[in-house]
PAZAPA-4460 file (N, C-alpha, C; in steps of 0.05 Angstrom, whole numbers, plus 32768, in hexadecimal, padded with zeros to 4 digits):
% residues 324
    n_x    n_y    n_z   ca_x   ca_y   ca_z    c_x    c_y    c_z   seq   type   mol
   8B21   931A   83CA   8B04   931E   83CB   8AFE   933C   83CB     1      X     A
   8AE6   9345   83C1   8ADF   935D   83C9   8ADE   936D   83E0     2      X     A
   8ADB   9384   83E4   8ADF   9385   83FC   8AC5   938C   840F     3      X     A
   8AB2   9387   83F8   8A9D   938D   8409   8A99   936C   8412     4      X     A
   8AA1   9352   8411   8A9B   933C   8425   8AB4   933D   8430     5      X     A
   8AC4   934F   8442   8ACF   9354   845D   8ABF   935D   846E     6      X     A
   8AC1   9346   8488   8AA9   9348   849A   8ABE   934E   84B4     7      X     A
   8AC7   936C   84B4   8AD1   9380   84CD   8ABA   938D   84D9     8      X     A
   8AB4   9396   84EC   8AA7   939D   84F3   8A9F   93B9   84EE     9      X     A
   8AB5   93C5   84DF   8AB6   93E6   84DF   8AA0   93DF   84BB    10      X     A
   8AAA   93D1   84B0   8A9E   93C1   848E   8A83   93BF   849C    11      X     A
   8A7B   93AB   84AB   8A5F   93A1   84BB   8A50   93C1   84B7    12      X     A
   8A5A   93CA   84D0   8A48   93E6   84C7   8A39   93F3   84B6    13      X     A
   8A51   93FC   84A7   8A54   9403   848C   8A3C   93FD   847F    14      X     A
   8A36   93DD   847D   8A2E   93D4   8468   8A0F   93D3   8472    15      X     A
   8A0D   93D7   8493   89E6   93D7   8498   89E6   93F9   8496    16      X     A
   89F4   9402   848E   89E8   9425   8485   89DD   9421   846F    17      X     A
   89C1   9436   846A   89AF   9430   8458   89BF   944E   844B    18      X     A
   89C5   9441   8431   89CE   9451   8427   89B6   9473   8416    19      X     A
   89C5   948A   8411   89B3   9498   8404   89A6   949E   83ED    20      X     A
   8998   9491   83E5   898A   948B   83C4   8981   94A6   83B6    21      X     A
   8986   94B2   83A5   8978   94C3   839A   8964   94C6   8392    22      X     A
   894F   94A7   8397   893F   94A5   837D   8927   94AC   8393    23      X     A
   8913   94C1   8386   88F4   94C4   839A   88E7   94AB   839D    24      X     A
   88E7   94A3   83C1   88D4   948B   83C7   88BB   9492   83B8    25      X     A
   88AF   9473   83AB   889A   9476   83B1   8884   9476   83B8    26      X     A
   8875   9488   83BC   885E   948D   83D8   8851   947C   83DC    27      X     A
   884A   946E   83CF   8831   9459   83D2   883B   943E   83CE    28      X     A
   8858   943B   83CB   8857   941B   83D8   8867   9417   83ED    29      X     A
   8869   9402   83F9   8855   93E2   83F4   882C   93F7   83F8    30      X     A
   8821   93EF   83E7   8804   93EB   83F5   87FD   93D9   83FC    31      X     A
   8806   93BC   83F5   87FA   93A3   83FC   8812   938E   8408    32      X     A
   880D   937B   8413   881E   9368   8419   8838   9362   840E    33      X     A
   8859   9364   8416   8864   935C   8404   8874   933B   840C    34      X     A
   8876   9334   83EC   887B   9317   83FA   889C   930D   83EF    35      X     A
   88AB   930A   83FF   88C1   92F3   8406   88C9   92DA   8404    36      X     A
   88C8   92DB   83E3   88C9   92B5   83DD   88EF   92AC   83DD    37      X     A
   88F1   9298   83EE   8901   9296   83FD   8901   9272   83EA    38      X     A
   891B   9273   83D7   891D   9260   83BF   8926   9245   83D6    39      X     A
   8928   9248   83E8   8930   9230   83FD   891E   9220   8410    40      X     A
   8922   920D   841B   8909   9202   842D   890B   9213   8449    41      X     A
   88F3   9213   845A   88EA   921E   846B   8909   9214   8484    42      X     A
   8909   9227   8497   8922   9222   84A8   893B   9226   84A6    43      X     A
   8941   9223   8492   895E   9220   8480   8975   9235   8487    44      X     A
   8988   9230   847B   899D   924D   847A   8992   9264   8471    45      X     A
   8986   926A   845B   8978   927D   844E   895E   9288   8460    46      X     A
   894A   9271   8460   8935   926C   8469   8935   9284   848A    47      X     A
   8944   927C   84A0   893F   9288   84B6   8950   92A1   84B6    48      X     A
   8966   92A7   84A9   896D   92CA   84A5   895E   92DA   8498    49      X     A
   894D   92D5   848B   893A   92E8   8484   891F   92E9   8493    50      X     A
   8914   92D6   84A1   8900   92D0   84A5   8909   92E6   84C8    51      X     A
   8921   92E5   84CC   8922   92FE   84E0   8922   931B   84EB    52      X     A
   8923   9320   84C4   8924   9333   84C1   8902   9340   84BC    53      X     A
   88EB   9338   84BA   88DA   933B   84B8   88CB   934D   84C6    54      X     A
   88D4   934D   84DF   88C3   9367   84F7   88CA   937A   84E8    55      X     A
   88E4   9380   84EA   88E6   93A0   84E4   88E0   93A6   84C4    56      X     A
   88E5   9394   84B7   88DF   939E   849A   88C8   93A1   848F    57      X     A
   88B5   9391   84A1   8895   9397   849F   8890   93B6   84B3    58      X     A
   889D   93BA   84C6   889E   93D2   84D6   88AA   93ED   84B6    59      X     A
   88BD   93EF   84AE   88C9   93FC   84A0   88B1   9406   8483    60      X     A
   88A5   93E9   847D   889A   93EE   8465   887A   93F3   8468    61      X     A
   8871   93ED   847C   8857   93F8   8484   8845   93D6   8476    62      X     A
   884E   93C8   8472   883A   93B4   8466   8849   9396   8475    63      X     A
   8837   938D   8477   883A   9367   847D   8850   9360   8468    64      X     A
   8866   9345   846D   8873   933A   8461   8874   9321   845E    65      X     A
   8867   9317   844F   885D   92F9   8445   8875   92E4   8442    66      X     A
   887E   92CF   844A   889B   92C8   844A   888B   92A9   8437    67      X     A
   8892   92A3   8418   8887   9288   8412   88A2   9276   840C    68      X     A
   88A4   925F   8410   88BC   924A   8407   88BB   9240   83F5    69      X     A
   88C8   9242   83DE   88C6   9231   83C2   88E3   921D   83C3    70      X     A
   88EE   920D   83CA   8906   9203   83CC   8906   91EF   83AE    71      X     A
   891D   91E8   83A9   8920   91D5   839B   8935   91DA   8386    72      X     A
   8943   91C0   8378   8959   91C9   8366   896C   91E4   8364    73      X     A
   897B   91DE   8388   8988   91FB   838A   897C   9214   8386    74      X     A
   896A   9216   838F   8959   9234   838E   8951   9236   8371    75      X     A
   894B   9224   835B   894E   9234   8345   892C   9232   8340    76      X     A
   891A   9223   8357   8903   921D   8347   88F6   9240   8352    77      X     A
   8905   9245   836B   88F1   9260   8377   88FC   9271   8365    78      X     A
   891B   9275   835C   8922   9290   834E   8917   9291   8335    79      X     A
   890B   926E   832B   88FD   927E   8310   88E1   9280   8314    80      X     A
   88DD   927B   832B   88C0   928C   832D   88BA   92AC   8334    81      X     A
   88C9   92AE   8347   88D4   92C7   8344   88D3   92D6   8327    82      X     A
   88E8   92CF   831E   88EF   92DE   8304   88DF   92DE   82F9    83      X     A
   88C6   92D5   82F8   88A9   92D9   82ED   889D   92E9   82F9    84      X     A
   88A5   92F2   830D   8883   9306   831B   888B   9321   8311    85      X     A
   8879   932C   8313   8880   9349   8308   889A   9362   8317    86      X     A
   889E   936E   8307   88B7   937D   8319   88A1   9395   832A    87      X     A
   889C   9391   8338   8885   93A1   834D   8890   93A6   8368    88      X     A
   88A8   939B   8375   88AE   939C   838A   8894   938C   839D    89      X     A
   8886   936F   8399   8876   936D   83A3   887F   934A   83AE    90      X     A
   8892   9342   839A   889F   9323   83A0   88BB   932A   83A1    91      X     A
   88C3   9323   83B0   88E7   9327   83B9   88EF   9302   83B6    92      X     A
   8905   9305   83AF   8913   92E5   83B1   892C   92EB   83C7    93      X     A
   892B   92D7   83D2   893D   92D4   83F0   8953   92B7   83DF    94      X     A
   8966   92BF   83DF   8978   92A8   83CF   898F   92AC   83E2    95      X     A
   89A2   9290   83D8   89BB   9289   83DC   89CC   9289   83CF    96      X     A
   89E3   927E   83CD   89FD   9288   83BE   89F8   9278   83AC    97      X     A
   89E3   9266   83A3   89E5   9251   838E   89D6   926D   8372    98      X     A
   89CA   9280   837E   89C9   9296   8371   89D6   92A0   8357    99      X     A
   89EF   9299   8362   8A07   92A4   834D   8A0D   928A   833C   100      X     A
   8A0F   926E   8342   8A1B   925C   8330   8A0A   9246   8327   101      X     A
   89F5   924A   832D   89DD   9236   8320   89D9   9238   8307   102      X     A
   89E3   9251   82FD   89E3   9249   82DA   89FB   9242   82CF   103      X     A
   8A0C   923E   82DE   8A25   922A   82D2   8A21   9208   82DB   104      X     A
   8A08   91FC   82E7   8A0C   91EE   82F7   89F3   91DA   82E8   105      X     A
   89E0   91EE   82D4   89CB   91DE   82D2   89BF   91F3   82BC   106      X     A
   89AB   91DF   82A8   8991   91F5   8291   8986   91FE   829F   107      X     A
   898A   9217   829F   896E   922B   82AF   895C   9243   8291   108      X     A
   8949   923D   8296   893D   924F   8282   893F   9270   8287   109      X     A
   894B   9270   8295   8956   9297   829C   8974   9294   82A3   110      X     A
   8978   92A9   82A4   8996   92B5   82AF   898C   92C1   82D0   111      X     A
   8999   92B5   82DE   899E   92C3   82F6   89A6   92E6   82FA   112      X     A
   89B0   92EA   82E5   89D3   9308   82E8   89B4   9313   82D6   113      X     A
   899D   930D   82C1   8994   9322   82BC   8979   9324   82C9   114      X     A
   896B   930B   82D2   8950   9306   82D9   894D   9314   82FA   115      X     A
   895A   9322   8308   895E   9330   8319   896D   9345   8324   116      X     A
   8962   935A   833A   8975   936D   833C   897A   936C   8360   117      X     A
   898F   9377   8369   8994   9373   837F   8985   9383   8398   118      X     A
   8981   9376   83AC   8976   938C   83BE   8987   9391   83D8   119      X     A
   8996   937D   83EB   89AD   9377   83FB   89B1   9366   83FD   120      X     A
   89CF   935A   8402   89CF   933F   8411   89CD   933D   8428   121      X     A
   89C5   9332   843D   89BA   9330   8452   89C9   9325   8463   122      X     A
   89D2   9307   8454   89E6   92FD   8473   8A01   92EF   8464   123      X     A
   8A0F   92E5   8475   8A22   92CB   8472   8A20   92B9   847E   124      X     A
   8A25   92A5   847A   8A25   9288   8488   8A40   927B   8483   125      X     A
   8A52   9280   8493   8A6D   9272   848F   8A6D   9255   848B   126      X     A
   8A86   924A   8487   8A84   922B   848C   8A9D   922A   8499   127      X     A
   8AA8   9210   84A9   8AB2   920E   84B6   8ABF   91F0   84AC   128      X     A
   8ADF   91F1   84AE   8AEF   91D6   849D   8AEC   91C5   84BB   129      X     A
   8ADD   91A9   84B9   8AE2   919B   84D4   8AE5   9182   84D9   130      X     A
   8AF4   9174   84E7   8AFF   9157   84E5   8AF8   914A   8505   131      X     A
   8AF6   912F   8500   8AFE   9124   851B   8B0F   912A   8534   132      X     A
   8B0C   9126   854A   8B1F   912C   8552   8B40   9119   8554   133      X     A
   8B37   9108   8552   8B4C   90F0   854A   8B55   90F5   8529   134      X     A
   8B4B   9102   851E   8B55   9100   84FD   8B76   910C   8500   135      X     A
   8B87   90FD   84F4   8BA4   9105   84EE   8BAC   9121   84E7   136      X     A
   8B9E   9132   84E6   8BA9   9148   84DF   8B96   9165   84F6   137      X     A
   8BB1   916E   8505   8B95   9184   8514   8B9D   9199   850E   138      X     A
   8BAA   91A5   84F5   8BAA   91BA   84EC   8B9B   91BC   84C9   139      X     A
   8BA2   91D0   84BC   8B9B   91D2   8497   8BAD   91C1   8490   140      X     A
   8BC4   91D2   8498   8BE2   91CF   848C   8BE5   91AB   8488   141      X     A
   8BE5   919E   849D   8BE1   9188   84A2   8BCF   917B   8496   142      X     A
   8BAE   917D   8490   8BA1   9170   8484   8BAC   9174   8468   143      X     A
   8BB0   918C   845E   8BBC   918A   8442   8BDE   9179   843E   144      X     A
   8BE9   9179   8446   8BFE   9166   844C   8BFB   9141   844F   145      X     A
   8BE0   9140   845A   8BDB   911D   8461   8BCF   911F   843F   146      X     A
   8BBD   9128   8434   8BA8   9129   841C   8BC8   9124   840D   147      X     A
   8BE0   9133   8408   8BEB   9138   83F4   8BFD   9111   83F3   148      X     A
   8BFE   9111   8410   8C0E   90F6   8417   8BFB   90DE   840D   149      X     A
   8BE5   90EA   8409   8BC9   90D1   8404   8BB7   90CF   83EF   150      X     A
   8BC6   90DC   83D1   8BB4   90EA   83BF   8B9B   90D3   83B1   151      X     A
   8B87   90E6   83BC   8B6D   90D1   83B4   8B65   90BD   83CF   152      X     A
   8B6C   90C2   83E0   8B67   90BA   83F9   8B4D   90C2   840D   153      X     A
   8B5A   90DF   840F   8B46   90E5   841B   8B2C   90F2   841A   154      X     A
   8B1B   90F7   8427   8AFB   90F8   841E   8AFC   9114   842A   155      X     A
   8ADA   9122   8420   8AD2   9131   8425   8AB0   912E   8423   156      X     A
   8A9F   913A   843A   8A88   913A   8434   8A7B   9154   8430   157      X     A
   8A5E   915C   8425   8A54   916E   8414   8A36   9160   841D   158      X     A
   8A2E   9174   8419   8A0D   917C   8424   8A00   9177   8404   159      X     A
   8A0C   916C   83EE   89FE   9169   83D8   8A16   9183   83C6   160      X     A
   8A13   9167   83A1   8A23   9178   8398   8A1E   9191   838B   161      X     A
   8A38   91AA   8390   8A3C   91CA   8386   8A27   91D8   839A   162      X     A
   8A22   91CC   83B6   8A17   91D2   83CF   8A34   91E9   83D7   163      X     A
   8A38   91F9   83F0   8A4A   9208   83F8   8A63   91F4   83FC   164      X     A
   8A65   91E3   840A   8A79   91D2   841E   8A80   91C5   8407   165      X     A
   8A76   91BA   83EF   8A82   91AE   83DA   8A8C   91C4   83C7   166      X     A
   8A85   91D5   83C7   8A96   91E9   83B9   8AB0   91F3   83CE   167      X     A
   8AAC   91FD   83E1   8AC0   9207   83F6   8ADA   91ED   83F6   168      X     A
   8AD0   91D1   83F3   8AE0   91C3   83F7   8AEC   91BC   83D8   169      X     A
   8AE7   91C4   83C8   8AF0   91C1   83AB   8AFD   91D8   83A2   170      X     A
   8AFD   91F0   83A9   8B0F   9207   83AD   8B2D   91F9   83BD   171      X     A
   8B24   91F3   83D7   8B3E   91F0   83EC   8B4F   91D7   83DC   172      X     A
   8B46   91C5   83D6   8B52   91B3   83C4   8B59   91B9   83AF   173      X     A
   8B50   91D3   8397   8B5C   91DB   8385   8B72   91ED   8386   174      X     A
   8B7A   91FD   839D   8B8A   920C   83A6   8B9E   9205   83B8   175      X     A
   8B9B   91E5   83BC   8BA8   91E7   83D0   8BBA   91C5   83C3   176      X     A
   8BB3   91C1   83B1   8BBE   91AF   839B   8BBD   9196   839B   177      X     A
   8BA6   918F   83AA   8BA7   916C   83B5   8B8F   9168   83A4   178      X     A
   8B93   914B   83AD   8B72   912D   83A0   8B63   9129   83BA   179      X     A
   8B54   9131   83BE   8B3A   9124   83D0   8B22   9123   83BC   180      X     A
   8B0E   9110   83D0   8AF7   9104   83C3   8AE4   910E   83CA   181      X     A
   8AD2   9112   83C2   8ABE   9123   83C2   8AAD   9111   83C2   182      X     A
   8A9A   9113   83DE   8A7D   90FF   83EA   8A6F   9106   83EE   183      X     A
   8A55   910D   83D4   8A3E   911D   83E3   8A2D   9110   83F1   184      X     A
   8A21   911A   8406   8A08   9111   8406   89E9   912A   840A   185      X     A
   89D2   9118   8412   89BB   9128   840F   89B4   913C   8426   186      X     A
   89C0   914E   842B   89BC   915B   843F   89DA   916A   8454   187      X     A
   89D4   9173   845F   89F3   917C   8476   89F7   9160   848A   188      X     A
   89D8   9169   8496   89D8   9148   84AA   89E2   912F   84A2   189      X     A
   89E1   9124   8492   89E7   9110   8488   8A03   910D   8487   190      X     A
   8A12   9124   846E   8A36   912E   8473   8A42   912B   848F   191      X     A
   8A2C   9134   849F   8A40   9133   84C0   8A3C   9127   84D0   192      X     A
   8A29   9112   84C3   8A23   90FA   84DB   8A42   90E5   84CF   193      X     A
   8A40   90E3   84B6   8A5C   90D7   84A3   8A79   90E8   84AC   194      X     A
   8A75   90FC   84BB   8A99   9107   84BC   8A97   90FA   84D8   195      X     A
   8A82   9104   84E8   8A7C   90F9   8508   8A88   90DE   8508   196      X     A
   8A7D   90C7   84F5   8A87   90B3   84F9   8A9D   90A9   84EB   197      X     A
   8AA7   90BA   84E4   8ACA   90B8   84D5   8ACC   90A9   84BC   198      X     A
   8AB6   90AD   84AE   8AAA   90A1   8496   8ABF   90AD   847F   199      X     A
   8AC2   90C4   8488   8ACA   90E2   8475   8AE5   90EA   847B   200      X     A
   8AF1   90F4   8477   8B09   9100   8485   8B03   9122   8484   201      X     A
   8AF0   912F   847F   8AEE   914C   8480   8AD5   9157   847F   202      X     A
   8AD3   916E   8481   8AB4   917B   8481   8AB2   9190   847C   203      X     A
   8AAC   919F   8465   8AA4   91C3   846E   8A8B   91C8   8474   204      X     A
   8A7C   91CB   848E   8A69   91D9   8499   8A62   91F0   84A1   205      X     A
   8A45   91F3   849C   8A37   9210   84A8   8A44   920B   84CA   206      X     A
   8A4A   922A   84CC   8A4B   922C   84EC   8A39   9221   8502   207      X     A
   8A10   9226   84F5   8A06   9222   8514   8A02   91F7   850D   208      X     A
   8A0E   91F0   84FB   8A0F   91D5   84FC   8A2C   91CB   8508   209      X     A
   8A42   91D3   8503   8A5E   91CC   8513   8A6A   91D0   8527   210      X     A
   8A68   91F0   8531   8A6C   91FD   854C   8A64   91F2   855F   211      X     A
   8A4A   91E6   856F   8A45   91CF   8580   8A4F   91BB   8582   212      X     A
   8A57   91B0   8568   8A72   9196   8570   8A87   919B   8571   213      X     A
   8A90   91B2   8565   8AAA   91C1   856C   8AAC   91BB   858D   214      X     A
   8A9C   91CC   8599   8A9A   91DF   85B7   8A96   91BF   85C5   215      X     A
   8A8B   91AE   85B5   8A89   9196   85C3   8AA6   9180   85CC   216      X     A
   8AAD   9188   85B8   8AD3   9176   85B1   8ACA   915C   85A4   217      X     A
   8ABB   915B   859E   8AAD   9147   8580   8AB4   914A   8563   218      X     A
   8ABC   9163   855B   8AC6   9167   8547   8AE3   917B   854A   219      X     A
   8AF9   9186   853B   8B11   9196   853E   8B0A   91A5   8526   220      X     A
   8B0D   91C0   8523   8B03   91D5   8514   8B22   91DC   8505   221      X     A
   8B2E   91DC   84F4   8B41   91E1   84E3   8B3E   91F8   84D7   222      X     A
   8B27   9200   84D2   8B2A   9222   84C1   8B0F   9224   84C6   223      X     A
   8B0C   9247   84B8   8AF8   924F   84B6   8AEF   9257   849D   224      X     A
   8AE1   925D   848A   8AE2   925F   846D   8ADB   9280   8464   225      X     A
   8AD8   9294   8480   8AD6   92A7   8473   8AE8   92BE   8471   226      X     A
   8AED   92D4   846A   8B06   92E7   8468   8B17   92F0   847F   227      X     A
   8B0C   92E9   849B   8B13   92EE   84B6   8B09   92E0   84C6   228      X     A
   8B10   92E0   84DA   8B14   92C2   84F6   8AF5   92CF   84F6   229      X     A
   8AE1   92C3   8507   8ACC   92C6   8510   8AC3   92CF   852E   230      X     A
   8AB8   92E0   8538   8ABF   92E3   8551   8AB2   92CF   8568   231      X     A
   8A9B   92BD   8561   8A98   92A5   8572   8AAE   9295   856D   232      X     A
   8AC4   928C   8558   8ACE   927E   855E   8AEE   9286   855B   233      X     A
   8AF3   9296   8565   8B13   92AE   8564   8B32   9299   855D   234      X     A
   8B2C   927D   856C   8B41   9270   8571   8B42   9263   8554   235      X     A
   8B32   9260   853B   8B2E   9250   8526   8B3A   9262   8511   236      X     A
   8B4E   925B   8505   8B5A   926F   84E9   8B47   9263   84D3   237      X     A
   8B4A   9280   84C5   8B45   9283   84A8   8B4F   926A   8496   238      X     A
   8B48   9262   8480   8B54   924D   8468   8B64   9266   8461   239      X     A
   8B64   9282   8457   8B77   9291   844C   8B8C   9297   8460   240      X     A
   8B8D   929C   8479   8BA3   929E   847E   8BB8   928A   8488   241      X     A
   8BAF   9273   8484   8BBF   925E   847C   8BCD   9256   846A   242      X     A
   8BD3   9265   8453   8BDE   9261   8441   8BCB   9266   842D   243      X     A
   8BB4   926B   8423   8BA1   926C   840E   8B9A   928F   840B   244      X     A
   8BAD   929B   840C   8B94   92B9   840D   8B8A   92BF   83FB   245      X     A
   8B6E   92CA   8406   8B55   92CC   83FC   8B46   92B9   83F5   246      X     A
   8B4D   929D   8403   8B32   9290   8407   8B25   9295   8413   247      X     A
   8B04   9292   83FF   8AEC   9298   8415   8AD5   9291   8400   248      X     A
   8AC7   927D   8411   8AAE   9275   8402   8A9D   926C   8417   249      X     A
   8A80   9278   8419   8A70   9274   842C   8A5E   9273   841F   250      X     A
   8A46   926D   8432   8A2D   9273   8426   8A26   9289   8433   251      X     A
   8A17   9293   8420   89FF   92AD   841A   89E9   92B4   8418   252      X     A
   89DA   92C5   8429   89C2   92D0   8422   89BC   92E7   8414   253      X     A
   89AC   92EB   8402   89A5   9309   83FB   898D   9307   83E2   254      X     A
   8988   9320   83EA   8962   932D   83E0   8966   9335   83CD   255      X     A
   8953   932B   83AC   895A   9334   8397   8939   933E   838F   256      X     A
   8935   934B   8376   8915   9352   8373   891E   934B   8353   257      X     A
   890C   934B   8342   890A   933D   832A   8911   935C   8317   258      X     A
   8920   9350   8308   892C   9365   82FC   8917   9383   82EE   259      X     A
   891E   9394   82EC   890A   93A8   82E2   8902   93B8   82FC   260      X     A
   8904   93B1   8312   88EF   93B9   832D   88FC   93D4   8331   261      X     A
   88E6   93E5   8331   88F6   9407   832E   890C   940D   834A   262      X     A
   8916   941D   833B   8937   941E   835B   8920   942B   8377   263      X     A
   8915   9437   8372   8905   9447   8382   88FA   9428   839F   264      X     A
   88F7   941F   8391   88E6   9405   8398   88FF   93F5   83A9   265      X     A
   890A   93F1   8393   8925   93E5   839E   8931   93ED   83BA   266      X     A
   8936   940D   83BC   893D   9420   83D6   8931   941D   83EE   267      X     A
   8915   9417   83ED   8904   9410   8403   890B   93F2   840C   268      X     A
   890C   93E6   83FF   8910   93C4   8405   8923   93C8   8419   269      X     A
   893E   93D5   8402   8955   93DA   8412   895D   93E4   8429   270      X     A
   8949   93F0   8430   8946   9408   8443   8937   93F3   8463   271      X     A
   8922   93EA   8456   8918   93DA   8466   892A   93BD   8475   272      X     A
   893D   93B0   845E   8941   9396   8466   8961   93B0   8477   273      X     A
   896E   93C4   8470   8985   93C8   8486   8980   93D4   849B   274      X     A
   8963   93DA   84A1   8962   93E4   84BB   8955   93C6   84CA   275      X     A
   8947   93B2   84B9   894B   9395   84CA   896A   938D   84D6   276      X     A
   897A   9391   84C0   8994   9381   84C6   89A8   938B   84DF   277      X     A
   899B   93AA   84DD   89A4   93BF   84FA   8994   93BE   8513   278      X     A
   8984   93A6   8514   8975   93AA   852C   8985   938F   853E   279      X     A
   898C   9399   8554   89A1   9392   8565   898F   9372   856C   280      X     A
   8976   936F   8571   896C   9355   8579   8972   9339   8558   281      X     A
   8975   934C   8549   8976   9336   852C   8999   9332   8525   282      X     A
   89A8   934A   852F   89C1   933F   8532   89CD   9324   8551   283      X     A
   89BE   9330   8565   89C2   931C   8571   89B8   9307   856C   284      X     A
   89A1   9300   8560   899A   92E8   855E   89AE   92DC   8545   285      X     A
   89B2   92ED   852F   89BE   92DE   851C   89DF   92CF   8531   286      X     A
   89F1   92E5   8537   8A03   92E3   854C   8A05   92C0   8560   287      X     A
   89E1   92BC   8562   89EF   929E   8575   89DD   928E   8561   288      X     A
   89D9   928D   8548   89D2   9282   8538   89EC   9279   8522   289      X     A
   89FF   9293   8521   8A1A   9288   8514   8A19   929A   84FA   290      X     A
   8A0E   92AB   84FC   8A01   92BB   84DE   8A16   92D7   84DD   291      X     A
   8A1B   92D2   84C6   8A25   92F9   84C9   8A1A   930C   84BF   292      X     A
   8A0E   931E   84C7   8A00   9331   84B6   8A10   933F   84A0   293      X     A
   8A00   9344   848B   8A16   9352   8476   8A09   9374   8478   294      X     A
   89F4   936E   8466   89E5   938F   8462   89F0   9398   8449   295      X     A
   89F4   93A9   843E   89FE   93BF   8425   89EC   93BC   840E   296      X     A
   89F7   93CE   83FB   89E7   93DF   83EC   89E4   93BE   83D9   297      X     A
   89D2   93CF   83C1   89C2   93BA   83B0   89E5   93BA   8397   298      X     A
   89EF   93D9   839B   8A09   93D4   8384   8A23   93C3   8392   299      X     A
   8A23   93C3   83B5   8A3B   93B2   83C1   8A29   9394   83B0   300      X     A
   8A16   938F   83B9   8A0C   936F   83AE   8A0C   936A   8394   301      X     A
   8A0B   937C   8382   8A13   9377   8367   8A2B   9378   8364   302      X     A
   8A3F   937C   836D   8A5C   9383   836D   8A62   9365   8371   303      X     A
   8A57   9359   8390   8A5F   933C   8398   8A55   932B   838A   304      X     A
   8A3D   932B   837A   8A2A   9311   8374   8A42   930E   8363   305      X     A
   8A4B   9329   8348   8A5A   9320   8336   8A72   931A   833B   306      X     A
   8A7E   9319   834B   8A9F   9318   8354   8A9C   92F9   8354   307      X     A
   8A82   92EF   8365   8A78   92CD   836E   8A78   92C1   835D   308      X     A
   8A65   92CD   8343   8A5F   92C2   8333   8A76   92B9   8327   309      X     A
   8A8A   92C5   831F   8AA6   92C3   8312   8AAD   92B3   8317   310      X     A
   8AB3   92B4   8339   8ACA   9299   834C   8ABE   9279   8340   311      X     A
   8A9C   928A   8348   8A8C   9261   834E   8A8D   9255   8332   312      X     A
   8A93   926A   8319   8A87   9266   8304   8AA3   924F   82FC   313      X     A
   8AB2   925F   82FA   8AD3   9256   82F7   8AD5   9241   8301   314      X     A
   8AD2   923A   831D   8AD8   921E   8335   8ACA   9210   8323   315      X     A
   8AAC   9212   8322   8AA0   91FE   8319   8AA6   91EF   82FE   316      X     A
   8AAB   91FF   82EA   8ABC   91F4   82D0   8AD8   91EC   82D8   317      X     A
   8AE5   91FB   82E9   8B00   91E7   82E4   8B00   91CC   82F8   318      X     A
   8AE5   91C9   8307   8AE6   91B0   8312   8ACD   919D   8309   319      X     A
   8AC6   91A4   82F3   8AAD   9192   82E0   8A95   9189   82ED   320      X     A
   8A97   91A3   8305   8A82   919D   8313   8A5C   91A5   8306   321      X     A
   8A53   918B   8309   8A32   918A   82FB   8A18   9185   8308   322      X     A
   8A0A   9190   8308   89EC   9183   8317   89E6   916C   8309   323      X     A
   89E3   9170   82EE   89D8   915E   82E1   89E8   914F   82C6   324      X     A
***
């Protein structure tokens, strides 16, 4: 992986420094409201990391921040509205990692890589590999070992398909050389009410949905899906350092503006959303929410979208994975 998604703390830093732009702000914007269409439904993974960031970035930019929800067909109905508004710095799109592979995944009348430019990514949302506690295997090593003894056996559930947890779990199964089955259903809830009741034999989940049954002993936590242990949960290894290095697939947040939008414009955004992400009340909150802050420049997020784009683009063709 790159090294700008290593989440050390000395990197963390790093990456909420607003970096130094050459380009002259300019003076007179925002003058009016700026608005935050957030391609996901209201609440969501996407939905509440940004919606935290709002005090200070309306503090930073001198104007109100309008937050609207366009959800639907993997973010693609808000990003192509988006991609319609003018490049003004006046509509921002708040997206997820479906960002990068929704045009391998489905007809979209734009390109994602040209119909926008970056402004930061904002957060991470890990997922977390998790089983019963009675399930036969309480390590990786072990669950990949029963899968290999059981090919086509065992299940896996997914929040809906080329969702995170169905991709994260079609990576670990491509790398790790076994047959599991792949069970979507409509939602996370749904996936983990089916592993809960041993419907499933596996799960990759968002943190603030698994960690409570973890902490509960309702569920057993097998890995963690991102480049380093996590510090709420220290005792849970990595999928890479179990034998896979450089696995890592999470979900993602980050702020894009519709392509064209002058850098000048761009700098302020930037400027605005990393002194949100450095304000100690929005890291703690993300912190017992399960969130990691990212922060960095608009060229670290073009560095990562395309590195993503590559991985998800690849996974998804070599596993014939389709929306439609």
């Amino acid at each position: 992986m790159a090294a700008g998604t290593t989440f050390t703390r000395r990197a963390a830093l790093a990456a909420l420094a607003t970096p130094a732009i050459a380009q002259a702000q300019p003076a007179q914007w925002p003058t009016r409201p700026v608005r935050i269409l957030v391609a996901w439904t209201p609440g969501g993974g996407v939905d509440v990391p940004v919606r935290l960031l709002l005090p200070k970035m309306q503090e930073v930019l001198g104007q109100p921040i309008v937050v609207e929800n366009r959800g639907g067909a993997s973010g693609s109905i808000g990003a192509a509205f988006v991609a319609q508004q003018p490049a003004d710095g006046y509509t921002v799109l708040a997206d997820a990692a479906a960002h990068v592979s929704n045009n391998s995944l489905m007809r979209l009348p734009f390109d994602y890589a040209q119909a926008f430019v970056p402004v930061t990514q904002v957060s991470v949302l890990p997922h977390l590999l998790v089983v019963k506690p009675d399930f036969p295997a309480r390590t990786l090593a072990e669950l990949i070992a029963l899968a290999k003894q059981r090919p086509g056996q065992l299940t896996y559930a997914s929040s809906g398909i080329a969702a995170g947890p169905h991709l994260a779990s079609a990576l670990l199964a491509r790398q790790a050389g076994i047959d599991v089955v792949h069970v979507p259903y409509r939602g996370s809830a749904a996936a983990m009410a089916d592993v809960l009741a041993g419907n499933v034999s596996f799960n990759f989940s968002t943190i603030p949905q698994a960690s409570p049954l973890v902490r509960e002993g309702r569920l057993r936590a097998l890995a963690v899906s991102t480049s380093e242990r996590l510090a709420a949960l220290p005792d849970v290894p990595t999928v890479a350092e179990q034998g896979f290095p450089g696995f890592e697939l999470n979900e993602w947040v980050a702020l894009w503006a519709p392509a064209g939008t002058p850098p000048a414009i761009i700098a302020r955004l930037h400027e605005a959303a990393a002194a949100a992400l450095a304000e100690e009340s929005v890291q703690r909150r993300y912190a017992e929410i399960g969130i990691l802050p990212v922060g960095g420049t608009p060229a670290q997020l073009a560095a990562f979208a395309a590195e993503q784009r590559t991985r998800l683009t690849e996974l998804i063709r070599a596993e014939n994975i389709r929306l439609e």
